[in-house]
C-alpha atoms as an extended CHARMM CRD file, in Angstrom:
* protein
*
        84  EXT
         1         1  UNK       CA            106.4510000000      109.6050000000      125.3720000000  PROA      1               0.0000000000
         2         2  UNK       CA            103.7580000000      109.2580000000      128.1270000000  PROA      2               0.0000000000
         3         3  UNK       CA            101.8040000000      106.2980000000      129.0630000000  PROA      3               0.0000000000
         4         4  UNK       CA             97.9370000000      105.4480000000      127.4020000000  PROA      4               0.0000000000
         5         5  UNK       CA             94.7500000000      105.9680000000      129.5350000000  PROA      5               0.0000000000
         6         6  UNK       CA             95.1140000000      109.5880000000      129.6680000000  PROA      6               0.0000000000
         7         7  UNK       CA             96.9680000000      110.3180000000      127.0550000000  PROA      7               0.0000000000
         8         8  UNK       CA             96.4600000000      110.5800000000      123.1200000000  PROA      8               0.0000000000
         9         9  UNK       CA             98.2780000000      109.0860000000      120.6990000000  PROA      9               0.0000000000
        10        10  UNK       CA            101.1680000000      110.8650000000      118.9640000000  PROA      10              0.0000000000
        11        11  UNK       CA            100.8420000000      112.4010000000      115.6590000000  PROA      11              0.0000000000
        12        12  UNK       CA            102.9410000000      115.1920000000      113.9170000000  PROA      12              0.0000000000
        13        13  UNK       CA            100.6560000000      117.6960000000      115.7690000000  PROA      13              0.0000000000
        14        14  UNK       CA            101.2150000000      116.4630000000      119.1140000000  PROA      14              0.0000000000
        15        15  UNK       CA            105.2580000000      115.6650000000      119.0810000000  PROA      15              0.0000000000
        16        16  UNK       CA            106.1230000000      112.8360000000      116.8330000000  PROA      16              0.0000000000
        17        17  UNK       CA            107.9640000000      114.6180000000      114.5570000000  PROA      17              0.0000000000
        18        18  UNK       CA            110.2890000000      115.7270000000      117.4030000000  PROA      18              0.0000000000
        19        19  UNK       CA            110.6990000000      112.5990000000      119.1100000000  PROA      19              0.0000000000
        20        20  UNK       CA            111.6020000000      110.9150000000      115.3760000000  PROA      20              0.0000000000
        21        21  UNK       CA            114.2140000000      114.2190000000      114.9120000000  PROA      21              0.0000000000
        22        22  UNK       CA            115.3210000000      113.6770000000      118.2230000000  PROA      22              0.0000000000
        23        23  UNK       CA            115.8630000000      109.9860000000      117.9080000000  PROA      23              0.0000000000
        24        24  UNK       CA            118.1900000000      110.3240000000      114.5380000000  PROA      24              0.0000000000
        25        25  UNK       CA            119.6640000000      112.8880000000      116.0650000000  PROA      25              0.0000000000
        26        26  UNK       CA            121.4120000000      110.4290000000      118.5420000000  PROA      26              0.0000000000
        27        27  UNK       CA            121.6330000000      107.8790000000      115.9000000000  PROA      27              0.0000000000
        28        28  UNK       CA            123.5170000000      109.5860000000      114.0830000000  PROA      28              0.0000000000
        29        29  UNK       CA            125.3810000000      110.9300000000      116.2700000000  PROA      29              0.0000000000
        30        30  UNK       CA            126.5990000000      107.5500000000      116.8940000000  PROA      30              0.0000000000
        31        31  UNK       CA            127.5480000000      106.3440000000      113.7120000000  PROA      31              0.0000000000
        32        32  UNK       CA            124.5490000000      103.8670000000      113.7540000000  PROA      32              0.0000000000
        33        33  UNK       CA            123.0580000000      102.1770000000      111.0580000000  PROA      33              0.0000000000
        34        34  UNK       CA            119.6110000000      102.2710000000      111.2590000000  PROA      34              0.0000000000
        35        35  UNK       CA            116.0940000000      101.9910000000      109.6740000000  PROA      35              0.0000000000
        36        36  UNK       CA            113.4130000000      104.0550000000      110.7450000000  PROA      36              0.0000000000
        37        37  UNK       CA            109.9360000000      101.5170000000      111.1020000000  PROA      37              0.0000000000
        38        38  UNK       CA            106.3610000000      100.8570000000      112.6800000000  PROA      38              0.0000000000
        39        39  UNK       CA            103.6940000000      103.3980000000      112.2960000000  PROA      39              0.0000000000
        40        40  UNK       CA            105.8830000000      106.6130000000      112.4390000000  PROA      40              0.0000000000
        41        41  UNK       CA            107.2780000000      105.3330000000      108.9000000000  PROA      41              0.0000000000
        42        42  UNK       CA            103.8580000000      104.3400000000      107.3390000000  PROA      42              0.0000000000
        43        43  UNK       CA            103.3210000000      108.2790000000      105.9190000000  PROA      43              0.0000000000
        44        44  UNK       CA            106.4420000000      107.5100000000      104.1060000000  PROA      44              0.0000000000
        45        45  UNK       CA            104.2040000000      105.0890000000      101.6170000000  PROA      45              0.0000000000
        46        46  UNK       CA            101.2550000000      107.2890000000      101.9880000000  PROA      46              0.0000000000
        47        47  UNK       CA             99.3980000000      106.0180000000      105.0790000000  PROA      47              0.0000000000
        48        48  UNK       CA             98.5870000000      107.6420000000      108.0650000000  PROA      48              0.0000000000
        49        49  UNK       CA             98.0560000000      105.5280000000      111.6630000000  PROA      49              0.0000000000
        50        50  UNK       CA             98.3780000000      107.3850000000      115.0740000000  PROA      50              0.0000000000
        51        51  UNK       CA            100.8230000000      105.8190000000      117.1270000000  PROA      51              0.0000000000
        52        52  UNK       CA            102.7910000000      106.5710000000      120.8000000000  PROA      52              0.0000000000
        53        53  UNK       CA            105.9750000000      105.4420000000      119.8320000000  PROA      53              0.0000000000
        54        54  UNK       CA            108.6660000000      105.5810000000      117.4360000000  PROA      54              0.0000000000
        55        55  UNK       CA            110.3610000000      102.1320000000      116.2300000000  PROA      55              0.0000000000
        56        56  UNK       CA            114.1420000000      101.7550000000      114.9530000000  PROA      56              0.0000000000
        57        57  UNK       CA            116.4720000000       98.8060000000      114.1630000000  PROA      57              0.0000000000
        58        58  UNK       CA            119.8220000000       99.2770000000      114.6170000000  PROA      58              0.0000000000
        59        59  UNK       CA            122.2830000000       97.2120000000      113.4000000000  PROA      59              0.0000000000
        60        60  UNK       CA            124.8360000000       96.3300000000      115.9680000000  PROA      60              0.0000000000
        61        61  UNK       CA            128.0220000000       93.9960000000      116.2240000000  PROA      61              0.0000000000
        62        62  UNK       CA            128.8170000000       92.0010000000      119.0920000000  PROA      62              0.0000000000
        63        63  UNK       CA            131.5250000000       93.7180000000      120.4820000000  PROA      63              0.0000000000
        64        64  UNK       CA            131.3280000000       97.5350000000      118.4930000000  PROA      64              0.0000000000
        65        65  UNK       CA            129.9460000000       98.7250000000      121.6160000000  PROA      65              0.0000000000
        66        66  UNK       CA            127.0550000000      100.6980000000      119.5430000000  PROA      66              0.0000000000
        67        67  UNK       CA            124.4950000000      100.1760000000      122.3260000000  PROA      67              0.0000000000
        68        68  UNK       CA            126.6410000000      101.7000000000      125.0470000000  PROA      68              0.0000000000
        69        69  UNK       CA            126.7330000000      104.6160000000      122.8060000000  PROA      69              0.0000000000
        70        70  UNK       CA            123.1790000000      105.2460000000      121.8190000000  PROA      70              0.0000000000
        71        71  UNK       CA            122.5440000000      104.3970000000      125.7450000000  PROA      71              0.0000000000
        72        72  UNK       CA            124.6030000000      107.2940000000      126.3070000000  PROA      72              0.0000000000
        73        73  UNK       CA            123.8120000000      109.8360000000      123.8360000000  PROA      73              0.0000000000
        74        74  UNK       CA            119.6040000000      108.8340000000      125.2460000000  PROA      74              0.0000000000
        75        75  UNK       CA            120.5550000000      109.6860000000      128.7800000000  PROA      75              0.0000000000
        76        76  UNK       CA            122.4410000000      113.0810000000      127.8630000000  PROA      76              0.0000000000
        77        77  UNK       CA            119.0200000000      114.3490000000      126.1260000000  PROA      77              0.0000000000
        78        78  UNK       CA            117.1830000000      112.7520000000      129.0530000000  PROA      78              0.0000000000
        79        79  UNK       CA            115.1580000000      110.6050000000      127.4520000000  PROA      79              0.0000000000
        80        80  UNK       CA            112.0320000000      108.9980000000      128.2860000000  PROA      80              0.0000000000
        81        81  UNK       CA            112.4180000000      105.8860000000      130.1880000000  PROA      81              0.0000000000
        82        82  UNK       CA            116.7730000000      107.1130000000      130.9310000000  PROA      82              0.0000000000
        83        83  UNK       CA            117.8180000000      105.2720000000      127.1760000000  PROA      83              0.0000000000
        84        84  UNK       CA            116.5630000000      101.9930000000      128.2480000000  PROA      84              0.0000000000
């Protein structure tokens, strides 16, 4: 995603929409259970607010090895900060 100073916030113009695509992309990919949340899901209930992120929860087990997975599928599409 880029760090601030420089940079603009993300909107659907400038790469949000891929970075949410790409993102349930790997979730799914996993099998994960997830909810999509933060500013990138505000439009959903009609409001707009730039952001530089996306936000998920994931629901995870303590021993389902989900993480490993996602950390996995993140670092094959080389993603920002290697899946961590």
């Amino acid at each position: 995603m880029g760090t601030h100073r420089e940079s603009r916030e993300l909107s659907p113009s400038t790469g949000l929409k891929d970075a949410v695509r790409s993102a349930v992309t790997v979730l799914d990919e996993t099998g994960a259970r997830y909810a999509l949340c933060g500013g990138a899901a505000l439009p959903v209930w009609g409001h707009e607010r730039g952001t530089r992120d996306v936000d998920f929860i994931v629901a995870t087990g303590p021993s389902d090895g989900m993480i490993e997975r996602i950390v996995a599928c993140l670092r094959e599409i080389d993603a920002p900060d290697g899946g961590r």
